[in-house]
N, CA and C of each residue as an Amber inpcrd file, in Angstrom:
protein
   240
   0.8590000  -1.1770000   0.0000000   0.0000000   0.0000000   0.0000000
   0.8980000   1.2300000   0.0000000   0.8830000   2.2940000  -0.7230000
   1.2360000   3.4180000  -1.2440000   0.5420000   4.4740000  -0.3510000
   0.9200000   5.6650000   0.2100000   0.0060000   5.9420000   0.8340000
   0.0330000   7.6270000   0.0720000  -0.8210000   8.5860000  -0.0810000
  -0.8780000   9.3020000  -0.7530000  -0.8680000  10.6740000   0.1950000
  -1.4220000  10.6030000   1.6800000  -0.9570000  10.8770000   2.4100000
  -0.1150000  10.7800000   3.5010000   0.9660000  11.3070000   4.9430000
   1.0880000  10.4170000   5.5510000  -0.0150000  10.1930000   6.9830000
  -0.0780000   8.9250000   7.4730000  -1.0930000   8.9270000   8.2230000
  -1.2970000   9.4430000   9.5160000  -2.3680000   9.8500000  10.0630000
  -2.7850000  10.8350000  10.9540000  -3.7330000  10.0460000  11.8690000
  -3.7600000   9.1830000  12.7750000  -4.5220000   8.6090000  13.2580000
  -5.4460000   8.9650000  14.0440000  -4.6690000  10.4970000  14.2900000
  -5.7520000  11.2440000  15.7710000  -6.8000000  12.2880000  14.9920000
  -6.9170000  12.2920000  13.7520000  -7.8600000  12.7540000  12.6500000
  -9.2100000  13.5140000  12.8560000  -9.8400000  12.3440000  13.4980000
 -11.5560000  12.1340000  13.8670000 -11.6940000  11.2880000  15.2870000
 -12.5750000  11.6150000  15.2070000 -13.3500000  11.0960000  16.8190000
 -14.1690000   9.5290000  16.1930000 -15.0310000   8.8640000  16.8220000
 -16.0130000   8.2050000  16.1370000 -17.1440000   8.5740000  16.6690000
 -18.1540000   8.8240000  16.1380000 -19.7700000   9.2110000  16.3750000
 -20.7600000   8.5390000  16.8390000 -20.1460000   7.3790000  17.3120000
 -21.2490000   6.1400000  18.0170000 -20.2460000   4.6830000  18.0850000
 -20.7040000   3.9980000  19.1420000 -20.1300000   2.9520000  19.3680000
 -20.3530000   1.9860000  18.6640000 -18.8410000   1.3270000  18.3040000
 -19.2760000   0.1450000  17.1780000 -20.0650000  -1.1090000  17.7950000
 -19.9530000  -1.4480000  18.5760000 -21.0110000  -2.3420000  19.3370000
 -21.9670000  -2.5290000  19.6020000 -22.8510000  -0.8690000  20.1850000
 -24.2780000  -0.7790000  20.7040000 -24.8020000   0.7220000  20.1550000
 -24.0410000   1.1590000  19.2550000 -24.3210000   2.5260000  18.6430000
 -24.6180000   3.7060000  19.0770000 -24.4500000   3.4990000  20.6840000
 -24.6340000   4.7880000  21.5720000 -23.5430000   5.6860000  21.3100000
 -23.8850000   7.0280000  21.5440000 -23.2070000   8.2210000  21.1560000
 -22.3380000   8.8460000  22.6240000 -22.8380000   7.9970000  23.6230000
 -21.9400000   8.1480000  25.0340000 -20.3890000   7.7930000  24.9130000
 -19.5860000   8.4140000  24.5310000 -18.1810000   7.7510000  24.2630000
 -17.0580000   8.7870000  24.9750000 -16.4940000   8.6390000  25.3230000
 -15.3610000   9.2190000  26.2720000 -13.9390000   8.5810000  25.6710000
 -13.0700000   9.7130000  25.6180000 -11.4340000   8.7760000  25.9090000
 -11.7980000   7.9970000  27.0170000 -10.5250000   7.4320000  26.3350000
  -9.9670000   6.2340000  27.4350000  -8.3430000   6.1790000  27.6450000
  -8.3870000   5.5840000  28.8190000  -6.7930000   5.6720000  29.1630000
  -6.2870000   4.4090000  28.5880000  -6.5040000   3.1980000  27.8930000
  -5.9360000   1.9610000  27.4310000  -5.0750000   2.6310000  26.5720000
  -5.2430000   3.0500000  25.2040000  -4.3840000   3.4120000  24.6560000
  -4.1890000   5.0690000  24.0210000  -3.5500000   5.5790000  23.6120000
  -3.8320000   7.1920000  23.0530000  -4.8150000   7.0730000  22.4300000
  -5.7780000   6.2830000  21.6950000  -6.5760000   6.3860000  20.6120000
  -7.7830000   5.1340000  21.0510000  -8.0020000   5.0970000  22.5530000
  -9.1550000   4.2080000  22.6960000 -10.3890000   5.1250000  23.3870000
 -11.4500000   4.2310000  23.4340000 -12.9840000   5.0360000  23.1780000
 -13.6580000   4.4970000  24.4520000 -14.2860000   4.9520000  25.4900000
 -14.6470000   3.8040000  26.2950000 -16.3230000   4.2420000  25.9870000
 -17.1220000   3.3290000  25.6430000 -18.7480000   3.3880000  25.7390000
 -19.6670000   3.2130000  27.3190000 -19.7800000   4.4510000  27.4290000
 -20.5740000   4.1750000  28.6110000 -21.7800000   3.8360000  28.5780000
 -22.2050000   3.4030000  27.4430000 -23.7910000   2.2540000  27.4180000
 -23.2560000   1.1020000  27.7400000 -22.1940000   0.2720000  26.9390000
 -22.1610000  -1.2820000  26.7350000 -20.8440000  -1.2390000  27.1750000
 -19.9160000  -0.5210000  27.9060000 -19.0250000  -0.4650000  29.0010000
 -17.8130000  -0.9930000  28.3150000 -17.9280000  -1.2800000  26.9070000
 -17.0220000  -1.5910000  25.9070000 -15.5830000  -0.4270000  25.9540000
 -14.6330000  -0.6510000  25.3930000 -13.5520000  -0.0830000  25.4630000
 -12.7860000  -0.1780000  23.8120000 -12.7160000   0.5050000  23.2100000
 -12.3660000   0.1490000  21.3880000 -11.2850000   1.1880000  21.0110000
 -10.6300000   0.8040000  19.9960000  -9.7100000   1.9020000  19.5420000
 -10.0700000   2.1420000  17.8360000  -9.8600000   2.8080000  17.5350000
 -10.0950000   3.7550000  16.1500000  -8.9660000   4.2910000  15.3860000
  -8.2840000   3.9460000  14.4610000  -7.4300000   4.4090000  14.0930000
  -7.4330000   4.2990000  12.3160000  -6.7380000   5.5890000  11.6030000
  -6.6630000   5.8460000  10.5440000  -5.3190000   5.2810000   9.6660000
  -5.1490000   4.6480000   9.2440000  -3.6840000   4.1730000   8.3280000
  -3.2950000   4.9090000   7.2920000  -3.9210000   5.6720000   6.1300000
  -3.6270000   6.1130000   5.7730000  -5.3730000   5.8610000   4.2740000
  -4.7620000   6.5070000   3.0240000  -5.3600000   6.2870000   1.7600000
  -4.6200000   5.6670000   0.6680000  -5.1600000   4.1620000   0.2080000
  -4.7680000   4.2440000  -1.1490000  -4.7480000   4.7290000  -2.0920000
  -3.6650000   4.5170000  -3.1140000  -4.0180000   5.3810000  -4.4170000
  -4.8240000   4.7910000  -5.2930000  -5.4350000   5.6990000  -6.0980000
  -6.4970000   5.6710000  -7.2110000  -6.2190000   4.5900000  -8.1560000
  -7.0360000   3.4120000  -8.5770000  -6.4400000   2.6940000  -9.4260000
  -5.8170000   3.2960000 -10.8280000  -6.5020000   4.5730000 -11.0730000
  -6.1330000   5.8040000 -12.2050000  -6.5510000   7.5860000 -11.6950000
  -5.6190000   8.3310000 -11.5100000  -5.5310000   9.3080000 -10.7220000
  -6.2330000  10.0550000 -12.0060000  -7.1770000  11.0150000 -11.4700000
  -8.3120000  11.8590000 -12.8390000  -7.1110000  12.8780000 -13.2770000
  -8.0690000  13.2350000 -14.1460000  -6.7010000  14.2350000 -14.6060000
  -7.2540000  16.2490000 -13.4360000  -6.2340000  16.5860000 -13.5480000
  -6.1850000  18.0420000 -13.1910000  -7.2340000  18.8000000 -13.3360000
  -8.1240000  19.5720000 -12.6560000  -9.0980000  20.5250000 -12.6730000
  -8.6910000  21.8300000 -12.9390000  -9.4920000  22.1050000 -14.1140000
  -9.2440000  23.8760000 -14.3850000  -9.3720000  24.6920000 -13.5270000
  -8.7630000  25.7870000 -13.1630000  -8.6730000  27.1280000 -12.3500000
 -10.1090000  27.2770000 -12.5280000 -10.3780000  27.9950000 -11.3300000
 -11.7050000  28.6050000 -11.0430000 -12.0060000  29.1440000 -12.5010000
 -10.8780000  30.4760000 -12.8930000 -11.3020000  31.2360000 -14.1160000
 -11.2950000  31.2020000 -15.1840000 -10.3580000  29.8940000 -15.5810000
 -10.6050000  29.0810000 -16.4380000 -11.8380000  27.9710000 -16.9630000
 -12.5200000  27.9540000 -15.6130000 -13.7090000  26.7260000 -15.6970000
 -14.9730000  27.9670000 -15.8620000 -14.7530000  29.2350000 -15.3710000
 -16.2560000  29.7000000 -15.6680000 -16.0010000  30.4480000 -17.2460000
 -14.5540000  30.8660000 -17.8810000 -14.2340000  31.1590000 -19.1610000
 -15.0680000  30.1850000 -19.4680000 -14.5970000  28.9350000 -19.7610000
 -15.1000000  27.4120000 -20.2720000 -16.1590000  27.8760000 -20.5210000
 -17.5630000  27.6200000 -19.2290000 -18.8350000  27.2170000 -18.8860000
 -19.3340000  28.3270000 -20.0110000 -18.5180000  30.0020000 -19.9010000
 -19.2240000  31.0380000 -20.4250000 -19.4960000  30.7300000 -22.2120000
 -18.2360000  30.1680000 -22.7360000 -17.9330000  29.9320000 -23.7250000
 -18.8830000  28.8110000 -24.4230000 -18.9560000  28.0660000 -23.7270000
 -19.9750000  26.8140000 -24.0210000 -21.3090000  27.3030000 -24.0140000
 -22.0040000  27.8690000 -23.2480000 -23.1800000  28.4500000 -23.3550000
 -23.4140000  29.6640000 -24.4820000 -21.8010000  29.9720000 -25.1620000
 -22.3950000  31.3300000 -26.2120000 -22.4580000  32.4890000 -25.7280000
 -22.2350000  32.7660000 -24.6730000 -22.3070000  33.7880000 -23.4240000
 -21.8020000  35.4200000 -24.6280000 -22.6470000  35.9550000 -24.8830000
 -21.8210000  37.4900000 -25.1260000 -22.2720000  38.7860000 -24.2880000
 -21.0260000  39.1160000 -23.4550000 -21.2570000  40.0800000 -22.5710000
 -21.8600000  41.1170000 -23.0220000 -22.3510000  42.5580000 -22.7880000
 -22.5770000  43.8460000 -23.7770000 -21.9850000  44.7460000 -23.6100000
C-alpha cells in the first residue's frame, strides 16, 4: 500500500459505538486512541492508516477562471 498521504490517526473522533451505537463515548486511558462506551461499558480503539491510491488518478481541474471562461464559452455567453 502506497500511501498518498502520511497517516494521521488522531484525525476524527467516532460518532457512536461500534457495538451498541450509543453516542456516550469518552477517551480512554488503554491506549492514546481508545474510546470507552458508557452504554455497553465496551472499550475500542479507532485508528486511521492512511489512503490508497487511485487505481487511475483523474486528470487536473481547471482554475476557477478558467472553468467559468469554459462554462461562459460553451453556453455562447456574449457580454454587452
Amino acid at each position: 500500500m502506497s500511501l498518498r498521504r502520511a497517516p494521521n490517526p488522531n484525525r476524527n473522533h467516532p460518532l457512536y459505538c461500534p457495538y451498541c451505537a450509543s453516542e456516550n463515548l469518552f477517551p480512554d486511558v488503554e491506549t492514546e486512541f481508545a474510546w470507552n462506551c458508557r452504554e455497553c461499558l465496551r472499550v475500542f480503539a479507532v485508528m486511521f492508516y492512511g489512503q490508497n491510491d487511485p487505481g487511475q488518478r483523474p486528470k487536473a481541474s481547471l482554475s476557477t477562471a478558467d472553468a467559468l471562461k469554459a462554462s461562459l464559452n460553451h453556453d455562447l455567453y456574449q457580454p454587452h
